[in-house]
C-alpha positions as CSV (number, residue, x, y, z in Angstrom):
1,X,0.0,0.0,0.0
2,X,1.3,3.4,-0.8
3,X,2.5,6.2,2.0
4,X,-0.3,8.6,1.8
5,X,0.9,12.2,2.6
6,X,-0.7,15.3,3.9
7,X,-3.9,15.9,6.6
8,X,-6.8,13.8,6.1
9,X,-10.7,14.2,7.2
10,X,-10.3,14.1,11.4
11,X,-11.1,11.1,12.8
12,X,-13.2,10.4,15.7
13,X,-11.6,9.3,18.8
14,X,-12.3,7.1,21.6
15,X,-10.4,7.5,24.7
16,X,-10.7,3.9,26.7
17,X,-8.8,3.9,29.9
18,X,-8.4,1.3,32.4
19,X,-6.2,-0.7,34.5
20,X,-4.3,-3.3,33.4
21,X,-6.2,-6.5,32.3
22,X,-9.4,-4.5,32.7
23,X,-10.7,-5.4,29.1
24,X,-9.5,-2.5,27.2
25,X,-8.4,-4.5,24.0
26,X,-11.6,-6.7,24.4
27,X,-14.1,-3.8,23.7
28,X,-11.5,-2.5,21.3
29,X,-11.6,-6.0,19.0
30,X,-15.7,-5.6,19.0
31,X,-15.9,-2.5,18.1
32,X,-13.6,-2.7,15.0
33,X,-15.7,-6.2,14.3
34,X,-18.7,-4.1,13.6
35,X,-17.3,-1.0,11.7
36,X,-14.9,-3.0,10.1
37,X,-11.1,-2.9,10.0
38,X,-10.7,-0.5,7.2
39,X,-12.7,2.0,9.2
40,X,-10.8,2.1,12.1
41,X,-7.3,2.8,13.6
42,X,-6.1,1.5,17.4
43,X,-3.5,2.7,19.2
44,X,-2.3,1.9,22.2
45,X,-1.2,4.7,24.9
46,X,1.1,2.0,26.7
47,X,3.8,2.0,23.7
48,X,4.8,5.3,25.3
49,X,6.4,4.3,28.1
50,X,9.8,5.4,28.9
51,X,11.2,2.4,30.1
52,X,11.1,-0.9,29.8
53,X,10.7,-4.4,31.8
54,X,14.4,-4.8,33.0
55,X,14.6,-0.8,33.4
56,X,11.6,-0.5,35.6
57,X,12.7,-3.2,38.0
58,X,16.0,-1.8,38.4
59,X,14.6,2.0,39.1
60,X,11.5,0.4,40.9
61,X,9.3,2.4,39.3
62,X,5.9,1.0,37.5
63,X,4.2,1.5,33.8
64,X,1.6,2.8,35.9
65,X,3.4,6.0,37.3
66,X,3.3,9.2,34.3
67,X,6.7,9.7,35.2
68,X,7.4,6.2,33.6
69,X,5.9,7.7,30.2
70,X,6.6,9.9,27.7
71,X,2.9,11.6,28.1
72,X,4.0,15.1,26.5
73,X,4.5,13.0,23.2
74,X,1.4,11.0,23.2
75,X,-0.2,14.0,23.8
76,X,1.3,16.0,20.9
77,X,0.2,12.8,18.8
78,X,-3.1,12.5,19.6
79,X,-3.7,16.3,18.9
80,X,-1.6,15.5,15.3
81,X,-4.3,12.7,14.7
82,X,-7.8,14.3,15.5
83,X,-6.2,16.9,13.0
84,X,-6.0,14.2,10.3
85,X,-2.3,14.0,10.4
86,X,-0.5,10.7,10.3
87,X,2.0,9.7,12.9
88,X,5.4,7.7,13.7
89,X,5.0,6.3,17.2
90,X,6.8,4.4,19.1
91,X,5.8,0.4,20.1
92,X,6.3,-1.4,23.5
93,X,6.1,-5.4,23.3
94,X,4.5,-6.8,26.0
95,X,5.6,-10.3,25.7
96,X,9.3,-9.2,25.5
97,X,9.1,-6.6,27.7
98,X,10.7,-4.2,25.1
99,X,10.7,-1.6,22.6
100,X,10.4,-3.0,18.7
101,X,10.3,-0.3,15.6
102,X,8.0,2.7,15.4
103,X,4.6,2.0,14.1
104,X,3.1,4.2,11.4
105,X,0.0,5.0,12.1
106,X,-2.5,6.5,9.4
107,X,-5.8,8.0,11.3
108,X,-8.5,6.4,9.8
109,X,-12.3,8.1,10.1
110,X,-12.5,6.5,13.9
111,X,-9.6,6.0,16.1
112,X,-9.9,4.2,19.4
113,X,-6.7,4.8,22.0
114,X,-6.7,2.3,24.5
115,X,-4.7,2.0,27.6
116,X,-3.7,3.3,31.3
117,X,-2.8,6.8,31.2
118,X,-4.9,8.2,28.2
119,X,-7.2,10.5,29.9
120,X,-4.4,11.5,32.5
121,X,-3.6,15.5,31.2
122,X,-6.6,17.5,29.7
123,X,-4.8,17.2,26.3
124,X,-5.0,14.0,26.2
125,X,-9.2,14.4,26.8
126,X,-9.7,17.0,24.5
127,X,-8.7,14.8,21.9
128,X,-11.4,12.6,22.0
129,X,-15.4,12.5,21.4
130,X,-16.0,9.7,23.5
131,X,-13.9,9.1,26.6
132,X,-14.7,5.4,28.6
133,X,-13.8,4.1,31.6
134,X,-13.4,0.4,32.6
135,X,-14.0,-0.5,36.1
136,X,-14.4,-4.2,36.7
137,X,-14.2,-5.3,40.7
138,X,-10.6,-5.7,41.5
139,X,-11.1,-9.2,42.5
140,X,-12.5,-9.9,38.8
141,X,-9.4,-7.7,36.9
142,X,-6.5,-9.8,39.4
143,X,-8.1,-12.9,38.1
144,X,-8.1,-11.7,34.6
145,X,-4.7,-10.1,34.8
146,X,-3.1,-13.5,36.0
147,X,-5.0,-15.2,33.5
148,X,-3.9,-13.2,30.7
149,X,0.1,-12.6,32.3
150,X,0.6,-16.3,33.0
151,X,-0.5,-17.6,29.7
152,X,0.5,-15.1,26.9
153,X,3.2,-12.8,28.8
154,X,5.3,-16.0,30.5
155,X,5.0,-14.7,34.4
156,X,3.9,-17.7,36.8
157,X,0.4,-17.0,39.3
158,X,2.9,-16.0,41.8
159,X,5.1,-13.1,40.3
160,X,1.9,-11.5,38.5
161,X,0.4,-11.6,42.4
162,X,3.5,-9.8,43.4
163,X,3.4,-7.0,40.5
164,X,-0.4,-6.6,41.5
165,X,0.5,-5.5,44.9
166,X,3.2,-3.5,43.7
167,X,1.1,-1.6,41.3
168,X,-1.5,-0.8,43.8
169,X,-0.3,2.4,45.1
170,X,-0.1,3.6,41.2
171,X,-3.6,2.1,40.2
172,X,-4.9,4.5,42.9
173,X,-2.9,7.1,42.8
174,X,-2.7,7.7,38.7
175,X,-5.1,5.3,37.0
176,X,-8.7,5.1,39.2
177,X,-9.2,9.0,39.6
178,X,-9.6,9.2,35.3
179,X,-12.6,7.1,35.8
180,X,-14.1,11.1,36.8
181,X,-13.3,12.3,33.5
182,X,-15.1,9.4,31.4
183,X,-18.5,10.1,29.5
184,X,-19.3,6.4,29.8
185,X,-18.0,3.6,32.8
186,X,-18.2,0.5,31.8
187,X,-18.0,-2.4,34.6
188,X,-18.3,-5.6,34.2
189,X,-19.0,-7.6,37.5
190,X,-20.1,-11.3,38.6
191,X,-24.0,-11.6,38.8
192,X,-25.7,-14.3,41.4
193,X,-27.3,-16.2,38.6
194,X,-26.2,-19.9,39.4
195,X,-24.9,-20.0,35.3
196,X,-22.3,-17.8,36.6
197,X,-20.2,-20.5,37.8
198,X,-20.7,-22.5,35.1
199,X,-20.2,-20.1,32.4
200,X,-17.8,-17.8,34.0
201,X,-16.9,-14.9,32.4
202,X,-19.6,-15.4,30.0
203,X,-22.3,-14.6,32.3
204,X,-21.0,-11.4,34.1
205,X,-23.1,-8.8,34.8
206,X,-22.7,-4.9,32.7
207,X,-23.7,-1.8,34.8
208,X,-23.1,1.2,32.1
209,X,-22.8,4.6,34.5
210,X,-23.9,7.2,32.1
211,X,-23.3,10.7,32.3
212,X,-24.9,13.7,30.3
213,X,-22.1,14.9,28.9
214,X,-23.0,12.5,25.8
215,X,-26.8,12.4,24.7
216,X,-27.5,8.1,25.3
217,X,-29.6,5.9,22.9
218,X,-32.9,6.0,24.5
219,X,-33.9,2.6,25.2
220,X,-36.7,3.1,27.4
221,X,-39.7,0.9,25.4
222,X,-37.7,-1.5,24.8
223,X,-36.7,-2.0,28.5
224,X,-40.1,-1.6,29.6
225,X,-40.9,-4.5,27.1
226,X,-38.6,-7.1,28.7
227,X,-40.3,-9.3,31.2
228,X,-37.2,-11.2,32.0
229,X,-36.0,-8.5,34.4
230,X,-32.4,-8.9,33.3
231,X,-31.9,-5.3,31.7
232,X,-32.3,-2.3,34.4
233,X,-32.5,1.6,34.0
234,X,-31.9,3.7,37.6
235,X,-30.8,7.2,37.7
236,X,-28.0,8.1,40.4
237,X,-25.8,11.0,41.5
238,X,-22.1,11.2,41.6
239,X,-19.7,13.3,42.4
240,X,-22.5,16.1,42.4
241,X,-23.4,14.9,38.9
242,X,-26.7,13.0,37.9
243,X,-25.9,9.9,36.0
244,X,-28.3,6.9,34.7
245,X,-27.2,3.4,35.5
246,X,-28.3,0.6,33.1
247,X,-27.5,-2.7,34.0
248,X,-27.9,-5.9,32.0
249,X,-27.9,-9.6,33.5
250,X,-25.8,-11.8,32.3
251,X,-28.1,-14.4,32.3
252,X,-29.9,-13.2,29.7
253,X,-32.0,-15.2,27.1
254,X,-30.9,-14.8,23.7
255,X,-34.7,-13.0,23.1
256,X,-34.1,-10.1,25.3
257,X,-30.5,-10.0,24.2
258,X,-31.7,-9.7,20.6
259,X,-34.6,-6.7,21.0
260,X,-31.7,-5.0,23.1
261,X,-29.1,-5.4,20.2
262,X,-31.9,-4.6,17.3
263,X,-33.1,-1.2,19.4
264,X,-29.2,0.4,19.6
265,X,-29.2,-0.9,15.8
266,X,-32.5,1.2,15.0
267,X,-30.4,4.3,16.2
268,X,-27.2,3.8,14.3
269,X,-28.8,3.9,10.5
270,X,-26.8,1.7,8.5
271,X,-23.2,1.2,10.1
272,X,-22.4,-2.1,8.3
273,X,-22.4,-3.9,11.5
274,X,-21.0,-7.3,11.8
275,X,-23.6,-10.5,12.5
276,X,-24.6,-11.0,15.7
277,X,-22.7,-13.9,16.4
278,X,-19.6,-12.1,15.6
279,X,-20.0,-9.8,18.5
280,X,-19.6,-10.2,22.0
281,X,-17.1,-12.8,21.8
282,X,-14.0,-12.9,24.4
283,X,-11.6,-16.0,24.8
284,X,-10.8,-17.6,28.5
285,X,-9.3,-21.3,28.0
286,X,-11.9,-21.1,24.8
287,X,-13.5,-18.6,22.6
288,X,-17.1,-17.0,24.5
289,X,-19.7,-15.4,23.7
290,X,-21.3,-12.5,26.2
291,X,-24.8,-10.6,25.4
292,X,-23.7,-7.9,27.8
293,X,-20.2,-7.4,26.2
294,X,-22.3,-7.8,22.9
295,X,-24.7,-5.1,24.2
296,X,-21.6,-2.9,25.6
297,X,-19.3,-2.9,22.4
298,X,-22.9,-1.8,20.1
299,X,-23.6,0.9,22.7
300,X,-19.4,2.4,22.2
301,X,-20.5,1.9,18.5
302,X,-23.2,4.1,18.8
303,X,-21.4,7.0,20.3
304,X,-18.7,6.8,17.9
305,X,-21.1,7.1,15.0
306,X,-23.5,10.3,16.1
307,X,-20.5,11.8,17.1
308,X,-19.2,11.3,13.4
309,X,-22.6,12.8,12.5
310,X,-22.2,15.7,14.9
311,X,-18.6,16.3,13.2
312,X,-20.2,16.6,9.8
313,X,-22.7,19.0,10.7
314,X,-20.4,21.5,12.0
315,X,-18.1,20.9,9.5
């Protein structure tokens, strides 16, 4: 493919921030599922660190703390991609624990930026359109963290325990007070349907803390339609702000599931989403399938979308 030069149409950007092993890339892999690859661009706020794995341990200093990041030049990136510009950034390998060759990275119309630090410096936020927050129990995100570190990134149960406890002082310090700044939390949490157990991750719970900094699908008739009591709508105050909570079982039927999924459909037009079966799928020891992740990554989709429209308009 030939280098393309010069400032293209901005993209949209989504700003996902999380801890690590909250299911940043997770969300990420739906949403380019359903607006297709060609569509969208994903970069990853954790290539800028300043260190790497053996450097770290020797300053005793974690990816979690800014001062182990280069955030003045992700910021000055992102603000060179929502102008259309293409970038040369750099790329941090998590299985080696070091730095490979700089990426180029052509914005395409909707850019999603995954990773720990992303909505840390108000540069950073008023880069994107959408800014989510992923806040799973910390119980739930050790278990995936080990999970994930012990079978793709070669640590055993016990060192990944270890790095947990380290980190903890960063997580709070640096990474949980962004979770303010998101339009959108997203947390995933275990439900007390007895399938829980059986089907683990694939029957979690969603509870999506909305604030009104976005305008929300309204999807009022259609919860008032389901008699299966599995999909909630609550409103809430925090931090001084009002907020609507909608929570989804994860025991839901496939029925529900699918008036749910056809209802956020009805308000994105045509968006070329990918089949149904296609979505919602995470992998464990085996390749799932979640309605509420399902639900969750169509709901991202959504905001990307009208905020494409709003774009247009003012453009």
């Amino acid at each position: 493919m030939a280098v393309q030069s010069g400032a293209i149409a901005r993209p949209i950007i989504m700003g996902i921030v999380g801890d690590s092993a909250a299911g940043k890339t997770t969300l990420s892999r739906g949403i380019l599922q359903i607006l297709g690859a060609e569509r969208v661009s994903v970069l990853c706020t954790d290539d800028y660190h300043r260190y790497n794995r053996a450097q770290r341990k020797e300053l005793g200093i974690t990816p979690l703390n800014p001062a182990c990041n280069y955030l003045d030049i992700m910021a000055q990136q992102l603000q060179l991609l929502r102008a259309g510009e293409p970038i040369l950034k750099p790329h941090y390998d998590h299985k080696l624990g070091d730095f490979g060759p700089p990426q180029y990275i052509l914005p395409r119309p909707f850019l999603i930026v995954e990773g720990l630090l992303g909505m840390y410096w108000q540069e950073m936020r008023n880069a994107y359109s959408v800014r989510v927050y992923l806040d799973p129990p910390e119980e739930l995100r050790w278990r995936w963290k080990v999970r994930r570190d012990s079978m793709q990134r070669g640590y055993s149960e016990r060192e990944v325990l270890d790095e947990l406890a380290m980190r903890e002082p960063d997580s709070a310090a640096f990474i949980r007070p962004q979770r303010d700044h998101a339009d959108l939390v997203v947390s995933f949490f275990p439900g007390e349907s007895p399938n829980f157990e059986q089907g683990g991750d694939a029957h979690l719970n969603v509870r999506l803390t909305l604030h009104g900094t976005l305008r929300h699908p309204d999807l009022s008739e259609v919860i008032a339609e389901d008699r299966s009591g599995c999909v909630r709508s609550t409103l809430g105050r925090e931090g001084g702000r009002a907020v609507e909570y909608l929570e989804i079982d994860g025991s839901i039927s496939d029925e529900p599931a699918a008036a749910l999924e056809r209802c956020i459909l009805d308000h994105l037009d045509a968006c070329g989403a990918a089949s149904m079966e296609e979505l919602g799928l995470f992998s464990d020891s085996q390749v799932r399938h979640s309605h509420p992740l399902a639900l969750t990554q169509l709901f991202l989709v959504y905001h990307l979308l009208r905020a494409r429209q709003r774009d247009e308009i003012e453009v």
